[in-house]
N, C-alpha and C positions, 0 to 999 in steps of 0.2 A: 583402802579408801583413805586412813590416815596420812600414807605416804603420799596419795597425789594430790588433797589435800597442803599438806608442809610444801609439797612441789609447787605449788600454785599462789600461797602467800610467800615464799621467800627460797625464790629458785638457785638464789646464789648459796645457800647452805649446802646445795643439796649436790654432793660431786658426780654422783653416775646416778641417772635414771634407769630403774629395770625398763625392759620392753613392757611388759606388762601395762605397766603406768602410765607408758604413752600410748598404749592401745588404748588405753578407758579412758583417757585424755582424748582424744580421739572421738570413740564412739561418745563420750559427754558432750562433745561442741558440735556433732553431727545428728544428735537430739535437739538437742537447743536451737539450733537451724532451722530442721524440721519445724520444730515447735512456734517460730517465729512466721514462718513462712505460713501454717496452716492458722492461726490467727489474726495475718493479714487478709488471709483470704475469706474473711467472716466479717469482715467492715463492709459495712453498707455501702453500696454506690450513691454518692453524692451528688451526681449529675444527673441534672434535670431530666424529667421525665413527663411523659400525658397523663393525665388522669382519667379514667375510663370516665364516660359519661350516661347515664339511663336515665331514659326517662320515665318520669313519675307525675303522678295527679296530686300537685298541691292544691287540698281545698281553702287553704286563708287565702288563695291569692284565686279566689270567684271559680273554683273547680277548673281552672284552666290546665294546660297540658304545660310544663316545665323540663329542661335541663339540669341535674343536677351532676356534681363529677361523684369519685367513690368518697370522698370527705362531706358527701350530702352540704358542698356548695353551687349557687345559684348560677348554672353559666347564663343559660337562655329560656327561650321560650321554646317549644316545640311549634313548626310549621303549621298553618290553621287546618292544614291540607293533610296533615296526620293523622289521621281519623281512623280508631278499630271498629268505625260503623259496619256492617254489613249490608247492609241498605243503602239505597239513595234516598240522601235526607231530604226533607222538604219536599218530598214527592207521595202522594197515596195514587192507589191503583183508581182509585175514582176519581182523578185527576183528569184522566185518559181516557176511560172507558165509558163515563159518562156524556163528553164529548163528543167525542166520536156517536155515541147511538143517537147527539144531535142531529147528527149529518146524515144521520142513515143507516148506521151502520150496526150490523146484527152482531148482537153480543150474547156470548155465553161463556157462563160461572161454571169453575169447578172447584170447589172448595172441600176443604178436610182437615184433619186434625195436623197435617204437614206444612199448610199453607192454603194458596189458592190462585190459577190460574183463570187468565180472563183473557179468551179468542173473539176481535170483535174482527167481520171480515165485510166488505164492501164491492159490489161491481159498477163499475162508473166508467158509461163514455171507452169501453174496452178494455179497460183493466181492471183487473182484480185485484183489493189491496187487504191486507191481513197483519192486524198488528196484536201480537203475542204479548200478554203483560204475565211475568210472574212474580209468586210473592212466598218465598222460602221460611219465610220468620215468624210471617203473619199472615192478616189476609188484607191486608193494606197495604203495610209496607213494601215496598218494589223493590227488587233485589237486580231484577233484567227485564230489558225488553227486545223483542223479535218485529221488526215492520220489512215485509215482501212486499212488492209490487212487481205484478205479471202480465205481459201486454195481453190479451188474450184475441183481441183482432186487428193480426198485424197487418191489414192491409189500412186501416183508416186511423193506427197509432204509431209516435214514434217515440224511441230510445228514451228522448229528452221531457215527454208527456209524463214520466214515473218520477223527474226530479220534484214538482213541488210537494206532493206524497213524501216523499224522505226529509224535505226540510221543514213538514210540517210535523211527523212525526218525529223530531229529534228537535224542536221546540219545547218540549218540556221544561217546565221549569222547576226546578230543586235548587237549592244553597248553593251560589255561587255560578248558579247557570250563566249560557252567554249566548244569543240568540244570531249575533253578527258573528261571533265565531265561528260556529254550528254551520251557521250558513255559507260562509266563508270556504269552511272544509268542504263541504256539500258539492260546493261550485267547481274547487279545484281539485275535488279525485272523484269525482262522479264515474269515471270511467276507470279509476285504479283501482285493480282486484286487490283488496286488503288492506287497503290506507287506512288507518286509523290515529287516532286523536283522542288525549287527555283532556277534560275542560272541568276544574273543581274537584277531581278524585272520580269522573266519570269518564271512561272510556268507551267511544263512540267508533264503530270501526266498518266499513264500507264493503261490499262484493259485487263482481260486475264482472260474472262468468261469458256472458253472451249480451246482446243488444236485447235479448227478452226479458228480462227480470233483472232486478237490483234488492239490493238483501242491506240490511243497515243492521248491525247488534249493538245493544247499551248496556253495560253493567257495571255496578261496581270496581274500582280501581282496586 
């Protein structure tokens, strides 16, 4: 080590280098490489990058829903339509089913510790109409609804007799509801098997297997 040393401060002294010396000359600057190379490769990458973003419920800013990146800064707001509701808000089952047994219509409860289900069913002018409410959470809150209309006397009913029943049933009103929309949909897939449509986080979705019956389902988005 002393001689590659003397070798390496003052190489004009030194007249014949053994082999030796320049093999450890050698394997020393082929360390040192190494050694260079595996400490560049441990610098951080400099160049810009995304920051994951989550979201979270800041209460100082009125319990509203927020963006925030991984540095817990402020990007945005979260959409008002982001909702981990379960239910359709702004909707109770006796919204529905107290109306309806306005008009006539025979209703029966089945309630339990799981919830509760409310079948009100009507026969009118040839059809038979059946609107399904249920309530998964509670016994209010509405999670889904089921509305069937059935000609049942097809010689003095038609097709188009079962639309105001569908656009009456999917009048509901909840947060954000929209009744020209609804209706709108209503008009333009009346006769598409499975059209369906988002309105406020509620999805509204259409069946229309045959000219006898039209089936409407509502439920949480």
């Amino acid at each position: 080590m002393k001689q590659l040393l003397k070798f390496l401060i003052n190489p004009e002294k030194v007249e014949r280098v053994p082999s030796y010396i320049v093999r450890g000359l050698l394997v020393w600057v082929l360390i040192c490489f190494i050694g260079v190379i595996r400490k560049k490769s441990n610098i951080p990458d400099k160049s810009p990058v995304s920051k994951e973003t989550v979201s979270q419920v800041d209460t100082s800013r009125n319990g509203k829903d927020y963006e925030f990146d991984s540095d817990g800064n402020l990007v945005g707001r979260v959409a008002s339509n982001a909702s981990s509701c379960e239910y359709i808000e702004g909707l109770q089952a006796a919204d529905i089913y107290a109306n309806l047994e306005k008009k006539g219509y025979k209703v029966e409860k089945f309630i339990d510790s799981d919830g509760a289900i409310y079948e009100c069913s009507a026969d009118q002018n040839g059809i038979n109409y059946q609107v399904e409410v249920g309530c998964t959470k509670s016994v209010s809150d509405v999670t889904e609804i089921g509305l069937m209309a059935t000609r049942v006397d097809y010689e003095y009913t038609d097709v188009e007799d079962m639309k105001p029943f569908l656009k009456y049933g999917c009048s509901i009103q909840y947060n954000g509801s929209d009744y020209v929309k609804i209706s709108r949909f209503i008009d333009e897939n009346y006769n598409v098997d499975g059209a369906s449509t988002v309105i406020s986080g509620v999805r509204f979705t259409i069946h229309s297997k045959n000219e006898y019956i039209r089936t409407v389902s509502i439920s949480k988005e």
